[in-house]
PyMOL Python script that loads the backbone (N, CA, C, O; Angstrom):
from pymol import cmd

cmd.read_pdbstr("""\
ATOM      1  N   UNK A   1     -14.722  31.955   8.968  1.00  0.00           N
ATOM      2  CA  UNK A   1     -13.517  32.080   9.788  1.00  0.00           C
ATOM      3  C   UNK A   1     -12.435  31.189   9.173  1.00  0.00           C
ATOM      4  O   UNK A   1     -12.726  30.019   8.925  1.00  0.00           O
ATOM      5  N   UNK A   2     -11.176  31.665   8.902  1.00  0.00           N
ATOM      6  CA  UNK A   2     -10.078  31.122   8.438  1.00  0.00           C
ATOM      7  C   UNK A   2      -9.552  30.129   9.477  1.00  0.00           C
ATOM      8  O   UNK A   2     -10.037  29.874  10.580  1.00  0.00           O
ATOM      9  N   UNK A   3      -8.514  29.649   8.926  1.00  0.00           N
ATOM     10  CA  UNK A   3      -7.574  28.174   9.997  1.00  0.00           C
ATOM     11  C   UNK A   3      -7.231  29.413  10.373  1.00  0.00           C
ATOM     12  O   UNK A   3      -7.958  29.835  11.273  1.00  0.00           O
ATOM     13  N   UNK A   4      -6.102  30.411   9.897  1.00  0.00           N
ATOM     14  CA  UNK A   4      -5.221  31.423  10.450  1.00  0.00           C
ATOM     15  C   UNK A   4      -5.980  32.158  11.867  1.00  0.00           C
ATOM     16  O   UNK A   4      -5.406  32.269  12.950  1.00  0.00           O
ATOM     17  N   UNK A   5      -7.306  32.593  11.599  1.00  0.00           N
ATOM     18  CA  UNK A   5      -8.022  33.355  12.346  1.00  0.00           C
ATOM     19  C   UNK A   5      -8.314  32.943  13.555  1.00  0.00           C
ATOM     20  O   UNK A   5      -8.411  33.514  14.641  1.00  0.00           O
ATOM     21  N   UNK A   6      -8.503  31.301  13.013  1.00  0.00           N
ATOM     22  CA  UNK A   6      -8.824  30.349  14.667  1.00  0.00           C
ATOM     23  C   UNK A   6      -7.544  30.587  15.152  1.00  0.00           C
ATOM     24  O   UNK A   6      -7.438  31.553  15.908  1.00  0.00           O
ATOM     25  N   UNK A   7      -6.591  29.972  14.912  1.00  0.00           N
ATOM     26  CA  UNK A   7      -5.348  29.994  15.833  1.00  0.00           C
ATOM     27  C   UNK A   7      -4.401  31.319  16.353  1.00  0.00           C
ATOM     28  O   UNK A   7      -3.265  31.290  16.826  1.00  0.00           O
ATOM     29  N   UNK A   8      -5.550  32.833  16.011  1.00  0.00           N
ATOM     30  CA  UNK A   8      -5.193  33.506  16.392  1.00  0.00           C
ATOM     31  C   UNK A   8      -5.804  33.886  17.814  1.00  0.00           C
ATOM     32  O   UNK A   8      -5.279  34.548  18.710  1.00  0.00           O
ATOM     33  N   UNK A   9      -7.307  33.165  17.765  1.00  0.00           N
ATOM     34  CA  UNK A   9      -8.573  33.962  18.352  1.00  0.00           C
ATOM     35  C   UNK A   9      -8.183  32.356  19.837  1.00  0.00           C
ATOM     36  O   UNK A   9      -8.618  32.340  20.988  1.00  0.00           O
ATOM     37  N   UNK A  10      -7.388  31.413  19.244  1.00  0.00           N
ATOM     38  CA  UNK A  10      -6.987  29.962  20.448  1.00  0.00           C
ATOM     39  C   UNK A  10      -5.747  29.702  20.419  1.00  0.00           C
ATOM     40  O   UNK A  10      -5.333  28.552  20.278  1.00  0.00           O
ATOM     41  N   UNK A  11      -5.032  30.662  20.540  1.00  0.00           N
ATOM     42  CA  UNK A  11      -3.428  30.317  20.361  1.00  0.00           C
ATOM     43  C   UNK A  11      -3.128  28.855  21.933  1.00  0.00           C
ATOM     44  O   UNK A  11      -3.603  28.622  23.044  1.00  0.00           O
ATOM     45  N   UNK A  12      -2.088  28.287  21.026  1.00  0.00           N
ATOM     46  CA  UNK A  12      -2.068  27.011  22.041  1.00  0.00           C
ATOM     47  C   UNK A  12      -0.798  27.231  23.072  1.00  0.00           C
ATOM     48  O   UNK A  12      -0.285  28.342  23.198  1.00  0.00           O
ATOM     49  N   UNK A  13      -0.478  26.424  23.577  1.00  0.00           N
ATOM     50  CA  UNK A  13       0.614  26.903  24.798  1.00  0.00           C
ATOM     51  C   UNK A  13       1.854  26.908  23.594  1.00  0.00           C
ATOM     52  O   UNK A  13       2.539  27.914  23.412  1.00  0.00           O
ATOM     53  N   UNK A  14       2.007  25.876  22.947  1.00  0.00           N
ATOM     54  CA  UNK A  14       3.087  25.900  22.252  1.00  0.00           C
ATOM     55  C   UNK A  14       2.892  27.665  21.213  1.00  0.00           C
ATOM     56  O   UNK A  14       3.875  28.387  21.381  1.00  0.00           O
ATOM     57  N   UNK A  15       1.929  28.198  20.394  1.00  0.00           N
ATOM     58  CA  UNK A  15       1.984  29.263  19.630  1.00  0.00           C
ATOM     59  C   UNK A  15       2.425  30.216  20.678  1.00  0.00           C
ATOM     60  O   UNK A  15       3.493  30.711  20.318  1.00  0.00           O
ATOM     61  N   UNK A  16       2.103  30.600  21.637  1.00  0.00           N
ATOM     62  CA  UNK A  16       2.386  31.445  22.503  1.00  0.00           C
ATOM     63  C   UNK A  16       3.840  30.820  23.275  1.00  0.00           C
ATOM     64  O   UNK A  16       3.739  31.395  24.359  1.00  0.00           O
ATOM     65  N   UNK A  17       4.585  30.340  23.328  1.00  0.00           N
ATOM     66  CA  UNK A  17       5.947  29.685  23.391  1.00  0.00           C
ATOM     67  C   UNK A  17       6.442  30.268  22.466  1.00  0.00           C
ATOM     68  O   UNK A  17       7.254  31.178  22.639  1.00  0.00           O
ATOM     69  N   UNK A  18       6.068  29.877  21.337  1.00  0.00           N
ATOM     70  CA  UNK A  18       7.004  30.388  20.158  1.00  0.00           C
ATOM     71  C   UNK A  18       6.939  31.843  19.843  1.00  0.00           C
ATOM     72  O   UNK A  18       7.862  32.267  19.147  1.00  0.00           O
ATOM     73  N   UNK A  19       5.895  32.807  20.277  1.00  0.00           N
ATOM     74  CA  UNK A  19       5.666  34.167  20.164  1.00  0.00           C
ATOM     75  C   UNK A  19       7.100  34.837  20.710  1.00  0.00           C
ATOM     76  O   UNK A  19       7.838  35.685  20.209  1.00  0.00           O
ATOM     77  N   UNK A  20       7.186  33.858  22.322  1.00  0.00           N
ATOM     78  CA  UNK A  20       7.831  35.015  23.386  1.00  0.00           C
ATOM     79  C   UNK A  20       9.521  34.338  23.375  1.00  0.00           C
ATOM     80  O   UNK A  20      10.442  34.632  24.137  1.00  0.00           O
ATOM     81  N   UNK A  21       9.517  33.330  22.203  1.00  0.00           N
ATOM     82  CA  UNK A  21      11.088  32.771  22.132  1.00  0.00           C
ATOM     83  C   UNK A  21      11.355  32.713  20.949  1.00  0.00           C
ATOM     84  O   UNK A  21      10.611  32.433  20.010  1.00  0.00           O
ATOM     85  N   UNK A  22      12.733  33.050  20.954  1.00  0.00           N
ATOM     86  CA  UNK A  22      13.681  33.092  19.535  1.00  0.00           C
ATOM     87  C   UNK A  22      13.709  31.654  18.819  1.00  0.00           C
ATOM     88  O   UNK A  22      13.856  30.868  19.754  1.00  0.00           O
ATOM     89  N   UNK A  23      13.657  31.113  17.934  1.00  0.00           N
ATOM     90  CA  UNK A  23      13.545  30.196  17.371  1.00  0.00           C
ATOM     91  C   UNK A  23      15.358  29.533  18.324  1.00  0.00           C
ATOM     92  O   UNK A  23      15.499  28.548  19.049  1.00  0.00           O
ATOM     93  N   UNK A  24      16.075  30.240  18.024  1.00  0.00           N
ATOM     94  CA  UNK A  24      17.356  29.835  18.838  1.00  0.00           C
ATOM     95  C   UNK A  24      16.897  29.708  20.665  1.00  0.00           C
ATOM     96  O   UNK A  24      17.204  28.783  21.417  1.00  0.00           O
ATOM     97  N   UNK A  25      16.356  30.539  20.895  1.00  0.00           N
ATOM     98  CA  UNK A  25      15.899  29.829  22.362  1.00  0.00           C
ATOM     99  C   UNK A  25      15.035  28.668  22.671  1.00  0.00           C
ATOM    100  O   UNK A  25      15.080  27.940  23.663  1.00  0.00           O
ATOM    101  N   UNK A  26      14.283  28.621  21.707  1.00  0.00           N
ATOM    102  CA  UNK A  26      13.621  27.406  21.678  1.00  0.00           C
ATOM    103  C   UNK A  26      14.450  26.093  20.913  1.00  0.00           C
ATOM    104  O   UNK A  26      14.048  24.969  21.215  1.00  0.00           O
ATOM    105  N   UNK A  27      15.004  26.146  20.439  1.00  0.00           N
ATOM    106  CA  UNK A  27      16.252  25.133  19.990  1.00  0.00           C
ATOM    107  C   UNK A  27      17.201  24.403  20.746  1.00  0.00           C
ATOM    108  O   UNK A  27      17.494  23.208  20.697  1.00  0.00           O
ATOM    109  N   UNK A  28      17.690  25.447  21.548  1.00  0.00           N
ATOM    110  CA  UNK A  28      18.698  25.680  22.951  1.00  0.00           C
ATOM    111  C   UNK A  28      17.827  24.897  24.193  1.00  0.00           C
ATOM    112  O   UNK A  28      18.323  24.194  25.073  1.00  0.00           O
ATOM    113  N   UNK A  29      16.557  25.185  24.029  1.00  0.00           N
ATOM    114  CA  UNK A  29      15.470  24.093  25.290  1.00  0.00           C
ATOM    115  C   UNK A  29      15.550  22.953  24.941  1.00  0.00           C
ATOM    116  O   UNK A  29      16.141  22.075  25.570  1.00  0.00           O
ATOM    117  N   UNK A  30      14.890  22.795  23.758  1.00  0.00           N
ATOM    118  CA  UNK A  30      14.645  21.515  23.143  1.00  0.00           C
ATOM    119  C   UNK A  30      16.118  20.637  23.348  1.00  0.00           C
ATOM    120  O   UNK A  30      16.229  19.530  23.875  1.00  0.00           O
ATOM    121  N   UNK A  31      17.058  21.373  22.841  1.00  0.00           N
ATOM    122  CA  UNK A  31      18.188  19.961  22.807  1.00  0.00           C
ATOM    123  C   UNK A  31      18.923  19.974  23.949  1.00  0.00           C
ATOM    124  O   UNK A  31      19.815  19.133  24.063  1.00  0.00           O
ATOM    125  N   UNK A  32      18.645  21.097  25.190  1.00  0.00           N
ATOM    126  CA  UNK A  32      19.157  20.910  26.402  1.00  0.00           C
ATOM    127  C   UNK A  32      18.138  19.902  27.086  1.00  0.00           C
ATOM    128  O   UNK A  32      18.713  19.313  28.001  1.00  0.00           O
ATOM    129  N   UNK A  33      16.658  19.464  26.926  1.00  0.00           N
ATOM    130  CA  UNK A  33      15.858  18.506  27.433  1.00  0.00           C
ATOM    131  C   UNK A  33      16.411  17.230  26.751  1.00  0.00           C
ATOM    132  O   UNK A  33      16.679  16.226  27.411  1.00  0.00           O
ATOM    133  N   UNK A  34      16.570  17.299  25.431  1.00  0.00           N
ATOM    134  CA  UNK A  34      17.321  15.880  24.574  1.00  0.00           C
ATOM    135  C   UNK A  34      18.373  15.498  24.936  1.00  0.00           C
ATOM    136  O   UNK A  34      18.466  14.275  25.033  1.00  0.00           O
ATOM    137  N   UNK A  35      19.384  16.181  25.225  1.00  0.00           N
ATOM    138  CA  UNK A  35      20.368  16.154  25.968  1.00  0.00           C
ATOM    139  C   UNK A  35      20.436  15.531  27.300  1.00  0.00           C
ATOM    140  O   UNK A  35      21.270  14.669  27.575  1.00  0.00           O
ATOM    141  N   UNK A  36      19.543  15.979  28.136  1.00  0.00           N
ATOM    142  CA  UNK A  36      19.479  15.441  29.659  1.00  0.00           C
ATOM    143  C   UNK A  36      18.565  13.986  29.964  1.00  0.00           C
ATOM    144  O   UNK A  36      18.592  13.246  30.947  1.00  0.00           O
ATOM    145  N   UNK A  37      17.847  13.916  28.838  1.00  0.00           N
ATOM    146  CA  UNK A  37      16.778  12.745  29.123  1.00  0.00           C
ATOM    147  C   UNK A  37      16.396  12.342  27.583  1.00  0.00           C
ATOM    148  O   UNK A  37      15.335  12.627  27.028  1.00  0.00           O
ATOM    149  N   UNK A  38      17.644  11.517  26.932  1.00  0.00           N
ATOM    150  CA  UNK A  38      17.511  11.060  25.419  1.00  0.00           C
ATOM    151  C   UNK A  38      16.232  10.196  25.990  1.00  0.00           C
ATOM    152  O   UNK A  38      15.791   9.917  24.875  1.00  0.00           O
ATOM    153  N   UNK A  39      15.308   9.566  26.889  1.00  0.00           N
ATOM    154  CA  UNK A  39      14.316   8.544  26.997  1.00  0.00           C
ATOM    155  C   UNK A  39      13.003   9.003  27.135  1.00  0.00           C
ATOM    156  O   UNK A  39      12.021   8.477  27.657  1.00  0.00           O
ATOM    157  N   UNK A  40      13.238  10.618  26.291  1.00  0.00           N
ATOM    158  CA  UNK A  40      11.836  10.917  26.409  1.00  0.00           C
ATOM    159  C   UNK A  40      11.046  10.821  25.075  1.00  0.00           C
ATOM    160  O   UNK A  40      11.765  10.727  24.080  1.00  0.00           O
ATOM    161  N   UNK A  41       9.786  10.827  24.873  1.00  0.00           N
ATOM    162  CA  UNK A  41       9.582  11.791  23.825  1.00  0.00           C
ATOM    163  C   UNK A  41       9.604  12.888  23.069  1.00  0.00           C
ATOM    164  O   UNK A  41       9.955  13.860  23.739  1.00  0.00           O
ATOM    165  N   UNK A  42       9.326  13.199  21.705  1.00  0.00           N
ATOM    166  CA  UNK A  42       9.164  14.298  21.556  1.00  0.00           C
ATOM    167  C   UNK A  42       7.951  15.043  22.064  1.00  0.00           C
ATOM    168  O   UNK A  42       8.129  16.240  22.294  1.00  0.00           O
ATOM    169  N   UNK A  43       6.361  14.379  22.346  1.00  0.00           N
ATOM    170  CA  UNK A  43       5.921  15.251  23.019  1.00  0.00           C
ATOM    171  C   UNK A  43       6.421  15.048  24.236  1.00  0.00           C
ATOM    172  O   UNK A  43       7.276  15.914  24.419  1.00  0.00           O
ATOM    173  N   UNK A  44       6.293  14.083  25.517  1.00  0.00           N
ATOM    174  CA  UNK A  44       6.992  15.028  26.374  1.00  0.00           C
ATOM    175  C   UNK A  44       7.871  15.864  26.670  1.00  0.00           C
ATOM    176  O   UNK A  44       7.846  16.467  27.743  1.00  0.00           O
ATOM    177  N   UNK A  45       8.920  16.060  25.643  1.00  0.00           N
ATOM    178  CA  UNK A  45      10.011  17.391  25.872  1.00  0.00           C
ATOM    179  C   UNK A  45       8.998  18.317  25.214  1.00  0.00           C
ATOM    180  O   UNK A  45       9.299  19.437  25.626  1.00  0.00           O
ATOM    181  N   UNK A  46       8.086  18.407  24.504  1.00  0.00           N
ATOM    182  CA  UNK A  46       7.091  19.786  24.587  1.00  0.00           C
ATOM    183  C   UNK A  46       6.566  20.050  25.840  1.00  0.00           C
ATOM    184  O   UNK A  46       6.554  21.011  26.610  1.00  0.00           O
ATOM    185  N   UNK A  47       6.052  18.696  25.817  1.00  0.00           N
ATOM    186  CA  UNK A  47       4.901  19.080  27.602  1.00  0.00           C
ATOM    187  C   UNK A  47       5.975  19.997  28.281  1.00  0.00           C
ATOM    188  O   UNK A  47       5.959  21.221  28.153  1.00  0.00           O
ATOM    189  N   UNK A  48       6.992  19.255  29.077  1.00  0.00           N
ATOM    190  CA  UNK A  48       8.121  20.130  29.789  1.00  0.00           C
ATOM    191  C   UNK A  48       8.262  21.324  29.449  1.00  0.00           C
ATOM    192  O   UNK A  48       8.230  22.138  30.372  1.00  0.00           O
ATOM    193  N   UNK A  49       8.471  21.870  27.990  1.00  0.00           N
ATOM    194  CA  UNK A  49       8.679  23.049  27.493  1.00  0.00           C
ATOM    195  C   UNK A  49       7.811  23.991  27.559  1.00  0.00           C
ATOM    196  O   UNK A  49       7.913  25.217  27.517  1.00  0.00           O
ATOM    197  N   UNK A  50       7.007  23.335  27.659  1.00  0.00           N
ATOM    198  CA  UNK A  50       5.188  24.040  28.088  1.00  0.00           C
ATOM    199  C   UNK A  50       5.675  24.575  29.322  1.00  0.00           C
ATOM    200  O   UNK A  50       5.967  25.737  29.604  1.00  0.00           O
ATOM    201  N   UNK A  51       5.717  23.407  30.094  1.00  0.00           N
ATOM    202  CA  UNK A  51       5.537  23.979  32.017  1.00  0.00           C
ATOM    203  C   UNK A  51       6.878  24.556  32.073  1.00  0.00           C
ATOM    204  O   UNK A  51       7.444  24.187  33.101  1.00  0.00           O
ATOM    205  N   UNK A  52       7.514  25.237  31.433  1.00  0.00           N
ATOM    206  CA  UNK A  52       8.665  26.048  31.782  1.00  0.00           C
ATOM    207  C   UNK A  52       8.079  27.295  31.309  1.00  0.00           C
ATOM    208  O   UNK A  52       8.239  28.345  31.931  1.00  0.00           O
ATOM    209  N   UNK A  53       7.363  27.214  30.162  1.00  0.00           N
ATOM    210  CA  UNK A  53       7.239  28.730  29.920  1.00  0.00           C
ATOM    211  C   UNK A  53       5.823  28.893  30.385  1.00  0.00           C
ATOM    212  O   UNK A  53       5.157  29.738  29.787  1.00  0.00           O
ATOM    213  N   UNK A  54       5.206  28.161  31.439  1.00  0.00           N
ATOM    214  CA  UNK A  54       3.726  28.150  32.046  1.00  0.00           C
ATOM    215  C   UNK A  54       4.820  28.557  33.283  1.00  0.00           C
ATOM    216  O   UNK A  54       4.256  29.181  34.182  1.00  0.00           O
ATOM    217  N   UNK A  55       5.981  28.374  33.464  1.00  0.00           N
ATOM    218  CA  UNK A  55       6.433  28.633  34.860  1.00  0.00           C
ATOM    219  C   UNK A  55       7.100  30.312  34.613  1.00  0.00           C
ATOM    220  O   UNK A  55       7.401  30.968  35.610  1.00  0.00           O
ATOM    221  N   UNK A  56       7.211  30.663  33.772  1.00  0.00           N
ATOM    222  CA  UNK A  56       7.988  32.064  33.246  1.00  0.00           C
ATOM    223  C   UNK A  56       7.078  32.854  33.016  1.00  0.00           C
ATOM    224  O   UNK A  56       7.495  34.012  33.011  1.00  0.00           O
ATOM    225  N   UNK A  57       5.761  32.740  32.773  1.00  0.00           N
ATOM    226  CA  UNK A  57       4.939  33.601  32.247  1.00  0.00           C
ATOM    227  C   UNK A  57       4.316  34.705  32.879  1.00  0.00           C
ATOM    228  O   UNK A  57       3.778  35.627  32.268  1.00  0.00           O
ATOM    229  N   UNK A  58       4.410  34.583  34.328  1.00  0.00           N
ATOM    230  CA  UNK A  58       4.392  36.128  34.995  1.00  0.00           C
ATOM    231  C   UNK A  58       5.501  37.129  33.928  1.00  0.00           C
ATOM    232  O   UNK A  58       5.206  38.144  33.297  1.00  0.00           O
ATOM    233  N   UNK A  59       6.814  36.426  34.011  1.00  0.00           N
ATOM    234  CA  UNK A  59       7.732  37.383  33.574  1.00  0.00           C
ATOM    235  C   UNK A  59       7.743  38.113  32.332  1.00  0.00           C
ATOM    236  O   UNK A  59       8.367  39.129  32.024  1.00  0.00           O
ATOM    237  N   UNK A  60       6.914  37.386  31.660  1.00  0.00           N
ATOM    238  CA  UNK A  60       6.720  37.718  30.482  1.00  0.00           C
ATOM    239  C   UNK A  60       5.673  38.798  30.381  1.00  0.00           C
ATOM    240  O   UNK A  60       5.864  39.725  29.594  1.00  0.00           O
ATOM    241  N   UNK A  61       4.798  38.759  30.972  1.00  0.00           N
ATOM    242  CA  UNK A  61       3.655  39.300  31.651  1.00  0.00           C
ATOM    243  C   UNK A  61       4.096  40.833  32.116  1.00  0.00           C
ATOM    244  O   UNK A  61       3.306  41.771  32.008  1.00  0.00           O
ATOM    245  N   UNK A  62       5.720  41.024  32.755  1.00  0.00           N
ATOM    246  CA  UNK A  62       6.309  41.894  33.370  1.00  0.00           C
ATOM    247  C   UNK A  62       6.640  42.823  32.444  1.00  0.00           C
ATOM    248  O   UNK A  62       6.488  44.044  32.469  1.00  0.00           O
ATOM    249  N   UNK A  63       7.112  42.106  31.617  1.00  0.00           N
ATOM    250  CA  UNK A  63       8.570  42.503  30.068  1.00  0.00           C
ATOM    251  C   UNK A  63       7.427  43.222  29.614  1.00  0.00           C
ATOM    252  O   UNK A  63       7.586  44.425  29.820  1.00  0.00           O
ATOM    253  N   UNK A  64       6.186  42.916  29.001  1.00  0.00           N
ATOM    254  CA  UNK A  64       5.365  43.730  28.618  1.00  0.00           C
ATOM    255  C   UNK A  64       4.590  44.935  28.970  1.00  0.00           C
ATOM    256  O   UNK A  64       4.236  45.864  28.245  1.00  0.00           O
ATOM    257  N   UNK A  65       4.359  44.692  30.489  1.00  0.00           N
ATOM    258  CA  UNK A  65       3.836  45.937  30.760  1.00  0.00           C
ATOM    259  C   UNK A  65       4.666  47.100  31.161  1.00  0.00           C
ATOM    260  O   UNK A  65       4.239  48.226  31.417  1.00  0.00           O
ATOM    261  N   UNK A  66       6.627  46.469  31.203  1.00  0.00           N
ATOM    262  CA  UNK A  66       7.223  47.725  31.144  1.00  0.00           C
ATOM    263  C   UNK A  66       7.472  48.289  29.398  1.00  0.00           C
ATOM    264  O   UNK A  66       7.630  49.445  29.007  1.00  0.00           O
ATOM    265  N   UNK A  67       7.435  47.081  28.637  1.00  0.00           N
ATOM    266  CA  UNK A  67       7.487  48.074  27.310  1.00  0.00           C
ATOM    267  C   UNK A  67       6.585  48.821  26.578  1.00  0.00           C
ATOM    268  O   UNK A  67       6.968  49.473  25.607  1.00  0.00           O
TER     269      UNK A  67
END
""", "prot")
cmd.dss("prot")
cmd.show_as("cartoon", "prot")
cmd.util.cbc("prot")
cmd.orient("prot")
């Protein structure tokens, strides 16, 4: 089994983040969290970024089964 194969067969919250967002939407999060709270980390502005798209993911869920 390849590295590639694992992280297809265990995608992490962040790979699946980045699947369902534009590199510009995910840019636009990131420096709107940097922006509002320069006293964080960089992982916690992931964690956050996590539980936003752990909070969106019905919708995403939606988008797909109408396309």
């Amino acid at each position: 089994m390849t590295t590639d194969s694992i992280v297809d067969a265990n995608p992490s919250n962040f790979d699946r983040l980045r699947a369902h967002l534009s590199a510009e939407g995910l840019a636009c999060h990131l420096l709107d969290g940097w922006l509002a709270d320069r006293t964080k980390s960089a992982e916690e502005l992931l964690s956050d970024l996590e539980a936003f798209y752990d909070s969106k993911e019905p919708d995403v869920a939606a988008q797909h089964q109408e396309g």
